[in-house]
C-alpha positions in Angstrom: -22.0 -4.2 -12.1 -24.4 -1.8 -13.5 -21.9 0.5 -14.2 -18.1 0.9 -14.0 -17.3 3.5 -11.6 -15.0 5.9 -12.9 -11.4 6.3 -12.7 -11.8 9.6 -11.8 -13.9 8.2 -8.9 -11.5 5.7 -8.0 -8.6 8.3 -8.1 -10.5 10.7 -5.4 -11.4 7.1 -3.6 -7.3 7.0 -3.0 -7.0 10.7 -2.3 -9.8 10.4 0.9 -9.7 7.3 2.2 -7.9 4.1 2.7 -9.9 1.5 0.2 -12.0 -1.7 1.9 -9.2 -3.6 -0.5 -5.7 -1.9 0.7 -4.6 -4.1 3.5 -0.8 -3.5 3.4 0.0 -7.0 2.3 -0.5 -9.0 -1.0 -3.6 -11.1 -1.6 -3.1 -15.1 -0.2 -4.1 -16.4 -3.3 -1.7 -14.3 -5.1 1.2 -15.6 -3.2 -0.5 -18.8 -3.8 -0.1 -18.3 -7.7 3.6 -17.9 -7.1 4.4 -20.3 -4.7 2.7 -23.1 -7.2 5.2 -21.8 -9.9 2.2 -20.4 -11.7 3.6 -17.1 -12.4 6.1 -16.8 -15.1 7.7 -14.8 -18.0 7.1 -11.0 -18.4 4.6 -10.5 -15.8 1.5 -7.5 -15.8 0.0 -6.6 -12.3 -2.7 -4.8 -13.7 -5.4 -2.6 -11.3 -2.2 -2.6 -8.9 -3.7 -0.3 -6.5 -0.9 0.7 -4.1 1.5 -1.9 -5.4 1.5 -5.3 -3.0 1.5 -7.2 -6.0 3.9 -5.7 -7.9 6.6 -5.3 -4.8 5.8 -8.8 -4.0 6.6 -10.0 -7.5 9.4 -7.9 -8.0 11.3 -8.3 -4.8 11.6 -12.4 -5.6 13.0 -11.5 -9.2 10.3 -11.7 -11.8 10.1 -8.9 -14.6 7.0 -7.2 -13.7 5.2 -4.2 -14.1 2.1 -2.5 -12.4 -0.4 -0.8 -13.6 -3.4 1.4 -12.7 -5.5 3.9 -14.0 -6.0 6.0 -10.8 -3.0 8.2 -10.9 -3.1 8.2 -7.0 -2.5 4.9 -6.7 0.6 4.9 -8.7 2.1 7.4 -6.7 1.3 5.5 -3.4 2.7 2.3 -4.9 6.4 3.8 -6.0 6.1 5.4 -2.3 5.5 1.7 -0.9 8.6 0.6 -3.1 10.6 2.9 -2.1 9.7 2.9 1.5 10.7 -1.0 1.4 13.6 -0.6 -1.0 12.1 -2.8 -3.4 13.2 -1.7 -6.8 10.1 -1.9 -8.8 8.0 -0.7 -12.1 4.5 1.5 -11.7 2.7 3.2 -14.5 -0.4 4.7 -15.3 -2.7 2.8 -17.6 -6.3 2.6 -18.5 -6.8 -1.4 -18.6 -9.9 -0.9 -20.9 -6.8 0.3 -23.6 -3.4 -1.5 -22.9 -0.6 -1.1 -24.7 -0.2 -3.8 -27.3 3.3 -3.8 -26.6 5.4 -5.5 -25.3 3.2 -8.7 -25.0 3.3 -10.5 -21.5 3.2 -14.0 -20.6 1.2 -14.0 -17.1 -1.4 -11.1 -16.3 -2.4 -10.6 -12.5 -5.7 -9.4 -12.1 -6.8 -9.2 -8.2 -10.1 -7.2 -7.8 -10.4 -5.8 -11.1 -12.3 -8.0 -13.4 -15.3 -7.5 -11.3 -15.4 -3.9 -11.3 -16.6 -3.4 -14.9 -20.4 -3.3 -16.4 -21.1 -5.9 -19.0 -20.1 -3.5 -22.2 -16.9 -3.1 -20.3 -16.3 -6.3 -19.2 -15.8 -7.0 -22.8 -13.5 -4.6 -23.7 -11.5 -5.6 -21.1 -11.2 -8.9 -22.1 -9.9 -7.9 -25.7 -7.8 -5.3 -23.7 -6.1 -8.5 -22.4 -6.3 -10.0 -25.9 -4.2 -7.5 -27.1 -1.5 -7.2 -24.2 -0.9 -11.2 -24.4 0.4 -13.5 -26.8 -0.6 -17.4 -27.4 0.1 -19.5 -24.7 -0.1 -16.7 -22.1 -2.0 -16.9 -19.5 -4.2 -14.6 -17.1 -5.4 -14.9 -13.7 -8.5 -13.3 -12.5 -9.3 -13.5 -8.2 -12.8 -11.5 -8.0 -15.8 -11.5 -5.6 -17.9 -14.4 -5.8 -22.0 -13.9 -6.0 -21.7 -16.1 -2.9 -20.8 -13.2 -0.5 -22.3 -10.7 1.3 -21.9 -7.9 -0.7 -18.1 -6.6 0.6 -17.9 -5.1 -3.1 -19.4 -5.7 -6.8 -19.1 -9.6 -6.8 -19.3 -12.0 -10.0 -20.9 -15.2 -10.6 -19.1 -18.1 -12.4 -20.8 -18.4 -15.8 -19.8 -14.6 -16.1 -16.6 -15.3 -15.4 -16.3 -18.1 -18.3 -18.7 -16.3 -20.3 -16.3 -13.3 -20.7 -13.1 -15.8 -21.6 -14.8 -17.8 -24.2 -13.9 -17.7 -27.9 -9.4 -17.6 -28.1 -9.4 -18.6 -24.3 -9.0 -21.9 -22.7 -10.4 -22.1 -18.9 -7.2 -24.2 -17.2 -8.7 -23.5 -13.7 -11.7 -21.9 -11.6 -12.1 -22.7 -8.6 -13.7 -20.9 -4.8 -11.1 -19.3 -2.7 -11.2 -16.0 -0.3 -10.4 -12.0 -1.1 -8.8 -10.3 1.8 -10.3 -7.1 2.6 -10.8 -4.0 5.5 -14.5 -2.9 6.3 -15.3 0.8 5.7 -18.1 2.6 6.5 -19.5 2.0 3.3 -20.5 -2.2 4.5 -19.9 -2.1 8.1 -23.7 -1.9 8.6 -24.7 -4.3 5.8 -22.1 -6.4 7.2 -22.6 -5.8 10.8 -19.2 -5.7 11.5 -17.0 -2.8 12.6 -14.8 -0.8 10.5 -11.6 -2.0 10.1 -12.3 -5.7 10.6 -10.6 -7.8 8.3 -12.5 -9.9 6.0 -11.9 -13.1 3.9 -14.6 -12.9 1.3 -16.2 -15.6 -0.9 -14.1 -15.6 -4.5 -13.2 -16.9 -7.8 -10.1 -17.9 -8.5 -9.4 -18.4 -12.4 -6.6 -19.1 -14.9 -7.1 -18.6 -18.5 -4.8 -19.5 -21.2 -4.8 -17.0 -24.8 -5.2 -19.5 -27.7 
């Protein structure tokens, strides 16, 4: 990314329209994380958007929280929990500054990591840093660089790059985002809006040293 949009942007993006990456259900790879037993502890579902993760997570047991900085979204997601009787946690949170306590063993990040510029990118990264403890781990699913441009997309050395020094790389490997064509890409795309995509990604697990 050039720059990171704003979360005042991304707050108004909630308010108007229904987000390319809202689709009413939690990511596949995500349920793929917690169906491999990959998911554990005190849990952080942080950029929840609307919550999918969070509901998902909390609805099978685990002690999870989600977080977002678009106000918006929080509200949609305790809406979602409510409307499905899912007794679950939402707050909002800027993930540039997280709370340094209480420290969490997993972090879920879907779609986030490759929203930020490279001066945030950092500070997210020690954002992290700060909201784990050794041994934790976080996983990061964002756009690969070998898609067609559904959203801001990543390329694998950045994705290292940014977990180097006090992270080990347990895992990085190609899978798919899930996402809903707007008008913003349905011409770059040449699809139509509302089509549901499966998008080139990253799939990574990093463990705090």
């Amino acid at each position: 990314m050039d720059l990171t949009p704003t979360l005042s942007g991304f707050d108004d993006f909630y308010k108007n329209t229904t987000p390319p990456w809202v689709i009413g259900e939690p990511q596949p790879a995500v349920i793929g994380l917690e169906r491999a037993g990959l998911i554990s502890g005190r849990v952080l579902d942080v950029g929840c958007g609307t919550g999918e993760h969070t509901l998902l997570l909390a609805a099978a047991g685990y002690d999870v929280l989600g977080v977002d900085g678009a106000p918006t979204a929080v509200e949609q997601a305790r809406r979602n929990a409510e409307a499905r009787g899912v007794t679950a946690r939402f707050e909002v949170a800027d993930a540039l500054h997280l709370p340094e306590q209480p420290k969490y063993d997993t972090i879920v990040d879907s779609a986030l990591f490759h929203i930020f510029d490279d001066g945030d990118r950092v500070s997210y990264v020690q954002s992290l840093r700060g909201a784990t403890r050794p041994g934790s781990r976080v996983h990061v699913l964002a756009l690969s660089d070998a898609g067609r441009g559904f959203g801001p997309e990543v390329s694998e050395p950045v994705l290292r790059g940014a977990f180097g020094t006090g992270w080990e790389v347990e895992a990085l490997t190609e899978t798919t985002y899930r996402g809903t064509v707007g008008e913003a890409h349905a011409d770059a795309l040449g699809l139509a809006v509302g089509t549901v995509v499966d998008e080139p990604a990253w799939l990574a697990r990093f463990r705090r040293l």
